[in-house]
C-alpha positions in Angstrom: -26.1 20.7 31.5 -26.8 17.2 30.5 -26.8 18.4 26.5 -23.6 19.9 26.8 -22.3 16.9 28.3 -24.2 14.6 25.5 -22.1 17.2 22.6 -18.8 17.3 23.8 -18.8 13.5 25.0 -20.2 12.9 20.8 -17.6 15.6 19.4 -14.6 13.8 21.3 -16.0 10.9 19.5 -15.9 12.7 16.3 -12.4 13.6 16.3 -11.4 10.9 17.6 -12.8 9.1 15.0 -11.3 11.2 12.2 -8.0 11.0 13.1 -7.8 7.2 13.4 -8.3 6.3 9.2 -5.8 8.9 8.0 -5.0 8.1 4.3 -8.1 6.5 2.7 -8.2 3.7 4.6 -4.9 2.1 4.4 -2.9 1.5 7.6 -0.5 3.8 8.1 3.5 1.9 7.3 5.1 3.3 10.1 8.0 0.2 9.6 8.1 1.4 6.0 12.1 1.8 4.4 12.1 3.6 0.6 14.4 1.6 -1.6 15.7 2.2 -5.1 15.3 -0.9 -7.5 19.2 -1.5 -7.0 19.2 -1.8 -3.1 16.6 -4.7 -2.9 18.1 -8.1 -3.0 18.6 -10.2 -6.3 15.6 -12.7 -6.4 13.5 -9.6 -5.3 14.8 -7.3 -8.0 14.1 -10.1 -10.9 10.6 -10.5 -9.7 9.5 -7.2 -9.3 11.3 -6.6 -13.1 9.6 -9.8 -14.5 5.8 -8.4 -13.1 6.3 -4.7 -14.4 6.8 -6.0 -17.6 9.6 -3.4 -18.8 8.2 -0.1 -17.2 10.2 1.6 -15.2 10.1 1.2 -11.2 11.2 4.0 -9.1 11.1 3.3 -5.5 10.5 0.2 -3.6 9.0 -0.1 0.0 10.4 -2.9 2.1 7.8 -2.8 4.8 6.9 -6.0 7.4 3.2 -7.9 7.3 2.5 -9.8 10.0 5.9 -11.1 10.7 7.3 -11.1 6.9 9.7 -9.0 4.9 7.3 -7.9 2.1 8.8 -5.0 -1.0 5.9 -3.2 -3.0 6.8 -1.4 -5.9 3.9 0.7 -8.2 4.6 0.5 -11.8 2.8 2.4 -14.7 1.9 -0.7 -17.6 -0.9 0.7 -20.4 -1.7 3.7 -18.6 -2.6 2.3 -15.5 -1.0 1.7 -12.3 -0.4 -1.8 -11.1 1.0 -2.3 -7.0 3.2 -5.4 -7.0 4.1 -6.9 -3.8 6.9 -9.8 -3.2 8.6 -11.3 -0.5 12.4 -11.6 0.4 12.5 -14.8 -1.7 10.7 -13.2 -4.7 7.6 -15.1 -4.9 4.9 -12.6 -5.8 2.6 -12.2 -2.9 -0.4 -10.2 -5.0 -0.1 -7.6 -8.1 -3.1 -5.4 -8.4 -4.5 -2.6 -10.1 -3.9 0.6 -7.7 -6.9 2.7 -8.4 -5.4 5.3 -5.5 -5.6 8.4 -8.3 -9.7 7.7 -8.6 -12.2 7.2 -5.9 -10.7 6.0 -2.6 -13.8 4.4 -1.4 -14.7 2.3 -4.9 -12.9 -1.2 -4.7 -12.7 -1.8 -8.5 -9.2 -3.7 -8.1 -8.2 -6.4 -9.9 -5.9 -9.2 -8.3 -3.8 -11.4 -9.8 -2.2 -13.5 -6.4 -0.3 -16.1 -7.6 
């Protein structure tokens, strides 16, 4: 009786466990709003323009960090994919390389903060 216990008490652990890092490891943006380029505000728009250096941007996430407005755009420069993140007043909070398409668990990013 007291092995059963010991198995379900460690398999409830288990799952547990597995559902709570869903998606590689990043916290899940549950205050996340899909933008296009257009829809962001101005000072935004020219900074996230300025840091992809001509390539096209797509979508923009307007999501909140601890209290701040933060919009994150990926961009494709060189064949590789770069995560830019700004604030509402356009002042880049980091621009890294996004290495999401290789190994999840290798951290071989590259900041730039500024």
């Amino acid at each position: 009786m007291k092995m059963c216990w010991t198995v379900a008490v460690l398999l409830g652990l288990t799952v547990g466990c597995s559902h709570h890092d869903k998606g590689g490891g990043e916290k899940e943006e549950a205050n996340e709003v899909k933008m296009t380029i257009d829809q962001v505000p101005a000072p935004v728009r020219a900074a996230l323009m300025r840091e992809a250096a001509g390539a096209t941007i797509t979508t923009v996430d307007r999501e909140e960090d601890k209290g701040k407005v933060i919009y994150e755009a990926d961009v494709m420069v060189g064949g590789k994919n770069w995560e830019i993140k700004v604030d509402a007043d356009g002042k880049v909070v980091s621009k890294k390389l996004d290495n999401e398409g290789g190994e999840k668990g290798e951290k071989a990013e590259k900041d730039e903060k500024k």
